[in-house]
TORKOL-4160 file (C-alpha; in steps of 0.2 Angstrom, whole numbers, padded with zeros to 4 digits, m for minus):
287
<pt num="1" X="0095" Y="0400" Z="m0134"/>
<pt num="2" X="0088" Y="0391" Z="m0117"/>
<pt num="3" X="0074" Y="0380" Z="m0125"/>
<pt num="4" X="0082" Y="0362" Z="m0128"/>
<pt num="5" X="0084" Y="0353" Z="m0145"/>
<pt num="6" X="0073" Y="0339" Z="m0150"/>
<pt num="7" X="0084" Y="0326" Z="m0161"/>
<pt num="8" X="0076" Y="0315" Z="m0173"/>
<pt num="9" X="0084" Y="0299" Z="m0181"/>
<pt num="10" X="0079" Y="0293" Z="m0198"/>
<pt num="11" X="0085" Y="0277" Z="m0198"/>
<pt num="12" X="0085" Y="0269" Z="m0214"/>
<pt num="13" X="0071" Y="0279" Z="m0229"/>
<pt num="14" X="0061" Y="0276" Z="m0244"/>
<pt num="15" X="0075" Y="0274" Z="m0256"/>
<pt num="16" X="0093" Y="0272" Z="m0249"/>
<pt num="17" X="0097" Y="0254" Z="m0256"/>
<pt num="18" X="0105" Y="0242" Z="m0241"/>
<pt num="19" X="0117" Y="0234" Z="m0255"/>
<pt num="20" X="0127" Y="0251" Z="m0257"/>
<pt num="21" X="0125" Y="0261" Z="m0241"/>
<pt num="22" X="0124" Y="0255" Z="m0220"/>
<pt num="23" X="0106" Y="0257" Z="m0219"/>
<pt num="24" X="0096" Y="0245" Z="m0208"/>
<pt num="25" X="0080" Y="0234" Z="m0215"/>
<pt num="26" X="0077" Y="0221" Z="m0203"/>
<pt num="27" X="0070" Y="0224" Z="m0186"/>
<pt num="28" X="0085" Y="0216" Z="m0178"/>
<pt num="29" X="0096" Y="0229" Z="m0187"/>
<pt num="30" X="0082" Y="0244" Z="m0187"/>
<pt num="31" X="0084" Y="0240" Z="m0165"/>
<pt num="32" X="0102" Y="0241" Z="m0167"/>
<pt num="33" X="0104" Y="0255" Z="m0175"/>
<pt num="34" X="0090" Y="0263" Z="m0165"/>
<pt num="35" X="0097" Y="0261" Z="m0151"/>
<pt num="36" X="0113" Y="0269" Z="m0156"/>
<pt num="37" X="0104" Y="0284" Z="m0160"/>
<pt num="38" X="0096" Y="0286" Z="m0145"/>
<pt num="39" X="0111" Y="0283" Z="m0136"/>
<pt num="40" X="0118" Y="0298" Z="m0145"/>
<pt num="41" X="0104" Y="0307" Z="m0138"/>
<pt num="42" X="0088" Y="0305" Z="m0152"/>
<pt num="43" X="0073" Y="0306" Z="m0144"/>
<pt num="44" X="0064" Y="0304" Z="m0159"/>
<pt num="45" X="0064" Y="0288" Z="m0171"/>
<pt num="46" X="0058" Y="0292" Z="m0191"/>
<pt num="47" X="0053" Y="0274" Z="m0196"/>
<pt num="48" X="0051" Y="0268" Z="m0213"/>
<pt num="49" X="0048" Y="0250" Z="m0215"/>
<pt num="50" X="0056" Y="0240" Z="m0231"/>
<pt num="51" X="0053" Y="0222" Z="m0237"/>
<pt num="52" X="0059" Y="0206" Z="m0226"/>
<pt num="53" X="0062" Y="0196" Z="m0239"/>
<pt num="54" X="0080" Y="0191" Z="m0245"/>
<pt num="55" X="0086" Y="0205" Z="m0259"/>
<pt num="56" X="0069" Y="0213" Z="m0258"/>
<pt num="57" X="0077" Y="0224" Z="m0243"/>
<pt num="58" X="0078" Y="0241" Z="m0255"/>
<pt num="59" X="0058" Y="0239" Z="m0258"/>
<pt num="60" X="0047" Y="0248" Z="m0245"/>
<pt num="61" X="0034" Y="0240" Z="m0236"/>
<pt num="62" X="0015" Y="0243" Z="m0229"/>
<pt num="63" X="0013" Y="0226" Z="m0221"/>
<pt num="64" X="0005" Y="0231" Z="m0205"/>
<pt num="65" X="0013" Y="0216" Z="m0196"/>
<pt num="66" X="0032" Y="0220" Z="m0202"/>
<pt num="67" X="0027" Y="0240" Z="m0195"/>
<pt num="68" X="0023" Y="0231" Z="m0179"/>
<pt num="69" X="0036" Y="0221" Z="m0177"/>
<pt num="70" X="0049" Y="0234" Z="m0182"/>
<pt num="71" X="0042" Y="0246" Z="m0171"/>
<pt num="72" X="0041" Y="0234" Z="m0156"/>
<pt num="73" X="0058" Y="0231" Z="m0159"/>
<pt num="74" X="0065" Y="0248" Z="m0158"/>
<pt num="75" X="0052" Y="0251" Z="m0142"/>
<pt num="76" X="0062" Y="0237" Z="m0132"/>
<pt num="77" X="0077" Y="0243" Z="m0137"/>
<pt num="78" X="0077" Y="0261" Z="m0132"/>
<pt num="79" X="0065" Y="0261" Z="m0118"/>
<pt num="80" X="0052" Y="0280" Z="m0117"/>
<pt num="81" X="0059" Y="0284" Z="m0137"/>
<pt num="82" X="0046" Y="0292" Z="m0149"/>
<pt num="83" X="0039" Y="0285" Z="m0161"/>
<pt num="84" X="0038" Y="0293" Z="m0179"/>
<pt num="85" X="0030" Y="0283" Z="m0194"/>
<pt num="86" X="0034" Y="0287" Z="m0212"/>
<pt num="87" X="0017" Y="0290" Z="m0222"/>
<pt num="88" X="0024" Y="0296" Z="m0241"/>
<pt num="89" X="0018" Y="0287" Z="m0255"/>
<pt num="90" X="0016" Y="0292" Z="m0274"/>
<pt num="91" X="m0003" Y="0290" Z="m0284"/>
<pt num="92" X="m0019" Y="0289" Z="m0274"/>
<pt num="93" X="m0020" Y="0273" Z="m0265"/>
<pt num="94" X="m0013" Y="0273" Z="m0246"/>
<pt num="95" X="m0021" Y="0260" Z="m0240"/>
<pt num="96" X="m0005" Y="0254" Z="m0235"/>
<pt num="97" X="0000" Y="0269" Z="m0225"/>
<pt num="98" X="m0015" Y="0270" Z="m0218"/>
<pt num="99" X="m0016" Y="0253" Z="m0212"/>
<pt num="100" X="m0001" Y="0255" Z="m0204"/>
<pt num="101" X="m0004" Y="0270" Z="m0193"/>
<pt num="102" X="m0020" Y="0259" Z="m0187"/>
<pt num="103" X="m0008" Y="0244" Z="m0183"/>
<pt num="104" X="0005" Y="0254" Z="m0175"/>
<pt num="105" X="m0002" Y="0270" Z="m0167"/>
<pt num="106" X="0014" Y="0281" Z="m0166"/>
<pt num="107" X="0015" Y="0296" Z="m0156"/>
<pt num="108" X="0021" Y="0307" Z="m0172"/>
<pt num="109" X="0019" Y="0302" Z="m0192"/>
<pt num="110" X="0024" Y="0313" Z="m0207"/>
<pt num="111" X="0010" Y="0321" Z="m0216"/>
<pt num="112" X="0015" Y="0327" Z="m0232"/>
<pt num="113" X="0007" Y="0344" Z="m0233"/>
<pt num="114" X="0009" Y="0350" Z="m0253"/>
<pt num="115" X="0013" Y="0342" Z="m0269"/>
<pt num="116" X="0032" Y="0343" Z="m0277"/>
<pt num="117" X="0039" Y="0338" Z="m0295"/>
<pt num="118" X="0054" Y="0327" Z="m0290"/>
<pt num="119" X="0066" Y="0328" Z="m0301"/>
<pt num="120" X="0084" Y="0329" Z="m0301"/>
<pt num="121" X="0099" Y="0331" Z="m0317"/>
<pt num="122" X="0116" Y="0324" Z="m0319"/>
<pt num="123" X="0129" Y="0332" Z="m0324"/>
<pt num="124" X="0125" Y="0329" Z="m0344"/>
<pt num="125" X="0108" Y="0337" Z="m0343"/>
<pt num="126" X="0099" Y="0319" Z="m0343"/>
<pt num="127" X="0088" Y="0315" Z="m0330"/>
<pt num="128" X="0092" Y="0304" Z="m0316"/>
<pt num="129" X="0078" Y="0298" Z="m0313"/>
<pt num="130" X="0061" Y="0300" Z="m0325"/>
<pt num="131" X="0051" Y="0314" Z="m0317"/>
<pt num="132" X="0038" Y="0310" Z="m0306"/>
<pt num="133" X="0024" Y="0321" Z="m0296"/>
<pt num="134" X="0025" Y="0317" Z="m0277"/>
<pt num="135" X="0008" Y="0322" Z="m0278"/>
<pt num="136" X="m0003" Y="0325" Z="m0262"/>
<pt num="137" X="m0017" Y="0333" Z="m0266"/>
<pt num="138" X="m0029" Y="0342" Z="m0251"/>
<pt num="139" X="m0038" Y="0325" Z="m0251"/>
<pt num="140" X="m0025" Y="0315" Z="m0249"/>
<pt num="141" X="m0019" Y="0327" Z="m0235"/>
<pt num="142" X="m0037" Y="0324" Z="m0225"/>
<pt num="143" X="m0037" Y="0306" Z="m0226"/>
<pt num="144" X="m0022" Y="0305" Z="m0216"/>
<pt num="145" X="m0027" Y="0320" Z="m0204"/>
<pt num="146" X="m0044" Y="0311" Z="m0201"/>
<pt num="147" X="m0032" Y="0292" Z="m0199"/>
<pt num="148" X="m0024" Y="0301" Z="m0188"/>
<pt num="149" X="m0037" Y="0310" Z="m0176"/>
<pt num="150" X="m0043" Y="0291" Z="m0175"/>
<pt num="151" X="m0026" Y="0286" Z="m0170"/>
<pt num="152" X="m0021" Y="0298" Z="m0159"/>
<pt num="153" X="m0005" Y="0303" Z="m0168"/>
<pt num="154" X="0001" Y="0320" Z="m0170"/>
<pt num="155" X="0005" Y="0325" Z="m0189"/>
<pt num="156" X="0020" Y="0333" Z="m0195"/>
<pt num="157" X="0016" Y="0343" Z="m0209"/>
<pt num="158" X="0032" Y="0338" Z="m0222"/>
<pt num="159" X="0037" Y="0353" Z="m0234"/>
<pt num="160" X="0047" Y="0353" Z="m0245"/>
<pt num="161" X="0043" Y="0373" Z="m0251"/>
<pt num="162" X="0038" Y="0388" Z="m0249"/>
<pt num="163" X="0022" Y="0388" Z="m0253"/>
<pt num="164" X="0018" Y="0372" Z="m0245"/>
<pt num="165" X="0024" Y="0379" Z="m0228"/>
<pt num="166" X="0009" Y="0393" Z="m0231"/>
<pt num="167" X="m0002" Y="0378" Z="m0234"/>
<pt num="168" X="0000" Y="0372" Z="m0217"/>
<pt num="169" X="m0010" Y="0387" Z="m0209"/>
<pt num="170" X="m0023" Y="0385" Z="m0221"/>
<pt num="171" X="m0029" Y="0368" Z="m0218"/>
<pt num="172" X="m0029" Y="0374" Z="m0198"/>
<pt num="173" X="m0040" Y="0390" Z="m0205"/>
<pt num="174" X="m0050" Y="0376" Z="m0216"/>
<pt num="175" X="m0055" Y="0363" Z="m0200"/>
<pt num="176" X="m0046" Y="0352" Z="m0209"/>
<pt num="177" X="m0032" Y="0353" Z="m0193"/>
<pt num="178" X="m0037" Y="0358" Z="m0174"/>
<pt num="179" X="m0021" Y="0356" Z="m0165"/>
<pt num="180" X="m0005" Y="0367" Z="m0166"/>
<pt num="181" X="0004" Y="0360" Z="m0181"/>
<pt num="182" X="0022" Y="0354" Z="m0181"/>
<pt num="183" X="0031" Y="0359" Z="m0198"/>
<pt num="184" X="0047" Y="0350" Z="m0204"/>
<pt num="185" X="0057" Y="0360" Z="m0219"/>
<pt num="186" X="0062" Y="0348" Z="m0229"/>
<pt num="187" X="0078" Y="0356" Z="m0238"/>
<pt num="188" X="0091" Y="0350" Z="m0250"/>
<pt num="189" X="0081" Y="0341" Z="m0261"/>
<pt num="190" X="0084" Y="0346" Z="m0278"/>
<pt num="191" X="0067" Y="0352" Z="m0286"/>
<pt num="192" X="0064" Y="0360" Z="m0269"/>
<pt num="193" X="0069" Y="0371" Z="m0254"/>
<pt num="194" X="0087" Y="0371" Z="m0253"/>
<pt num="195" X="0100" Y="0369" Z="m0241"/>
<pt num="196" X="0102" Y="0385" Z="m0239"/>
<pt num="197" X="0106" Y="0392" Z="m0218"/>
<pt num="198" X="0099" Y="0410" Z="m0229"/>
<pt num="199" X="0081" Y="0404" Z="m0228"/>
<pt num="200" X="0077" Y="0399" Z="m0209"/>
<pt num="201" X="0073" Y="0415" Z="m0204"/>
<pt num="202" X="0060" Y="0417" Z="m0220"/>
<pt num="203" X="0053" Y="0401" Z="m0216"/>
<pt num="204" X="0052" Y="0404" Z="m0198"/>
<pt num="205" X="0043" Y="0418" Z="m0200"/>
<pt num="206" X="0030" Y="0408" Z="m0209"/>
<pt num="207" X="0026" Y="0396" Z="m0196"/>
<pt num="208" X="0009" Y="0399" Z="m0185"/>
<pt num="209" X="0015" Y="0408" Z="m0167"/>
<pt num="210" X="0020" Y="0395" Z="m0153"/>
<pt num="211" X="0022" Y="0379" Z="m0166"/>
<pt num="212" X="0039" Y="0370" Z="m0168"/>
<pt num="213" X="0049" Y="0368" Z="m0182"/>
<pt num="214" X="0061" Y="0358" Z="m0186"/>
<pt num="215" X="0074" Y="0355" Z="m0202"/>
<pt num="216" X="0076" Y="0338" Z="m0212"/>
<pt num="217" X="0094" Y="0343" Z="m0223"/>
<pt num="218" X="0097" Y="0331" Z="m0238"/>
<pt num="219" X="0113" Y="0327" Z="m0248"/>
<pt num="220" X="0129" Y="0333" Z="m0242"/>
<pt num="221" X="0134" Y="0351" Z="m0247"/>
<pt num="222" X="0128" Y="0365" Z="m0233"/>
<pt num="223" X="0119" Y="0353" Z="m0223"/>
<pt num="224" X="0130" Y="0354" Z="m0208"/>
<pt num="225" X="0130" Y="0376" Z="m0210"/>
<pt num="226" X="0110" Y="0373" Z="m0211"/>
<pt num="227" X="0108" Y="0361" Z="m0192"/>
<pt num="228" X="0120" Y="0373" Z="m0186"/>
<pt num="229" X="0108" Y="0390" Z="m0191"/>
<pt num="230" X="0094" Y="0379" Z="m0186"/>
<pt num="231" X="0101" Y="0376" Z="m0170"/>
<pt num="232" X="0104" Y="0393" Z="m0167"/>
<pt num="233" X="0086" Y="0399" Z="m0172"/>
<pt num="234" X="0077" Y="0388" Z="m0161"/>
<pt num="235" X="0073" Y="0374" Z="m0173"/>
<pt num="236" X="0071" Y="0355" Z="m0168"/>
<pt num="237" X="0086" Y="0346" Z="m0176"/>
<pt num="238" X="0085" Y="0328" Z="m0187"/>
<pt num="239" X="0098" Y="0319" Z="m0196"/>
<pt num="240" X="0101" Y="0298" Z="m0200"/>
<pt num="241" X="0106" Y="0289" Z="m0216"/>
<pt num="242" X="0088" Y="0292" Z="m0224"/>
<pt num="243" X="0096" Y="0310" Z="m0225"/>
<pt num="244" X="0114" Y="0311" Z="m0228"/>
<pt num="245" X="0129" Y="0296" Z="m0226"/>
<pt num="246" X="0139" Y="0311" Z="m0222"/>
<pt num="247" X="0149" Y="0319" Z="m0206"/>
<pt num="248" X="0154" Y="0337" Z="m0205"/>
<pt num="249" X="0172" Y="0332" Z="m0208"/>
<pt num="250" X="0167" Y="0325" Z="m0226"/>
<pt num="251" X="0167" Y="0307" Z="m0219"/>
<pt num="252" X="0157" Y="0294" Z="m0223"/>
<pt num="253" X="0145" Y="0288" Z="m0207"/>
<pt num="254" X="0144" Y="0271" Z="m0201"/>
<pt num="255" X="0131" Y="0271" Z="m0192"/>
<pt num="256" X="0115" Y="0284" Z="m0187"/>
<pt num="257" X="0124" Y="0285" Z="m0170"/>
<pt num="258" X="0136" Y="0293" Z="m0177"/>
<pt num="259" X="0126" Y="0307" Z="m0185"/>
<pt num="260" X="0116" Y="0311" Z="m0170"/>
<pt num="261" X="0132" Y="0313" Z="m0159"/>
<pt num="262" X="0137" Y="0326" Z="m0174"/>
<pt num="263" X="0120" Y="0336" Z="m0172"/>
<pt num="264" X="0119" Y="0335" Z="m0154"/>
<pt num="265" X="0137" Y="0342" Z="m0154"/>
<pt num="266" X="0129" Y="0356" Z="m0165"/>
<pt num="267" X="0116" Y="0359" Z="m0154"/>
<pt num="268" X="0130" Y="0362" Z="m0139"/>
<pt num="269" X="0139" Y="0375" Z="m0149"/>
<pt num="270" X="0121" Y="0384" Z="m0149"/>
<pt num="271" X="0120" Y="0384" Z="m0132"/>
<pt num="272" X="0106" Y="0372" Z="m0132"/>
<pt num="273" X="0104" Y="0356" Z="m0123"/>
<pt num="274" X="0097" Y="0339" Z="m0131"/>
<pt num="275" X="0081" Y="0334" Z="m0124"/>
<pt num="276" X="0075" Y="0319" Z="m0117"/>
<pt num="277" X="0059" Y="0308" Z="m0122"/>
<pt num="278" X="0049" Y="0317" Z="m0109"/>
<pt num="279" X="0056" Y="0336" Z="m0111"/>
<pt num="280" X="0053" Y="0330" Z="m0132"/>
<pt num="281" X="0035" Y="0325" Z="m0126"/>
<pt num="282" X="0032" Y="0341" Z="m0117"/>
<pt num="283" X="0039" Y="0354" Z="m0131"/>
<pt num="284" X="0034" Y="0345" Z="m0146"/>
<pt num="285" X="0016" Y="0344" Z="m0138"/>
<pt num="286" X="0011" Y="0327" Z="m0134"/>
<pt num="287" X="0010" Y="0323" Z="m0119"/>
């Protein structure tokens, strides 16, 4: 496999709590552990942006001014990096989001492309969690495609199954999309794909010719078999502590930097070099 791997770095998530686990909130520590990352060889930043405020650092945040400064921070301190804006929110308003993408004009921002119960059970058969619909209904999908047009950010179309993966080329049949879209799988979570290397090739097959993929693995068994298959296949590569806390030795990370030199030494063993921002730019389509 000659084409080079694109890395991405989710630095910190939606719902990681900075009390238990080393995830970054402020924009000091968001640029630290940025640059770490892109050390490591991430090209690519996924940003989610929390609240400033003292113990309100679990909470997420669509201040536009805390998503500017954020992101200014980690531009300073990994110089040519790209930039990748969170979008995902639950119920119909994303005002917030939206606002954000006008503030910050990324280069990339997820676009969630289908709706998913998420849900999860713990060992007694309770709930962990009270159901809830991560709901993003065709509508929802437009008014970030149309933001987006207007901000000159390329979507990646965020699925989390099957079905949604098919929905992709649909809303490029529909109008709805004109550009090649980029598709994420989003596996391991547990009301959706899994982490399971056995479904690349099914979902590869899925994907419109000459678009990248890349996989997003969540929790901790498999997930290492999975970058390493995705590797191999072709498929752009992401990790960072909005995904897992853990290595492919079983131990806990310190630090994103630490995950990304994993995956890029997963991208080696495939015979795959990493890419830089500009070779990232040029195979991801958007320069």
């Amino acid at each position: 496999m000659s084409t080079k791997a694109v890395i991405t770095c989710a630095l910190t998530g939606v719902l990681t709590d900075p009390r238990q686990h080393p995830v970054p909130v402020t924009p000091e520590e968001m640029a630290r552990e940025a640059k770490a990352a892109f050390a490591a060889g991430a090209a690519v930043m996924h940003v989610h942006f929390r609240q400033q405020g003292p113990g309100q650092g679990h909470l997420p945040s669509w201040e536009p001014e805390v998503a500017s400064t954020i992101m200014q921070a980690i531009r300073e301190a990994c110089p040519g990096v790209i930039l990748n804006q969170s979008t995902g929110t639950m119920g119909p308003d994303i005002s917030g989001p939206l606002a954000c993408l006008a503030a910050v004009q990324p280069e990339i921002a997820a676009c969630n492309a289908g709706s998913l119960n998420y849900l999860k059970v713990k060992a007694d058969g309770s709930w962990a969690w009270p159901p809830r619909l991560f709901d993003n209904p065709v509508d929802k999908v437009r008014a970030y495609l149309e933001v987006m047009a207007r901000t000159g950010t390329k979507p990646e179309f965020e699925c989390f199954d099957t079905g949604i993966v098919r929905c992709v080329e649909m809303y490029v049949r529909n109008g709805m999309y004109a550009g090649k879209p980029q598709y994420n799988f989003v596996m391991g979570v547990e009301s959706g794909m899994p982490a399971d290397p056995a479904l690349l090739p099914i979902l590869q097959g899925l994907v419109m010719e000459g678009c990248a993929w890349q996989v997003t693995a969540i929790g901790r068994a498999n997930i290492w078999a999975l970058h390493a298959r995705a590797a191999e296949l072709g498929g752009h590569l992401r990790t960072g502590l909005e995904d897992t806390f853990y290595l492919p030795d079983g131990r806990k990370a310190r630090s994103n930097g630490e995950l990304v030199e994993a995956l890029a030494r997963c991208a080696e063993a495939a015979g795959r070099q990493v890419a830089t921002p500009t070779e990232a730019r040029a195979l991801m389509g958007l320069d």
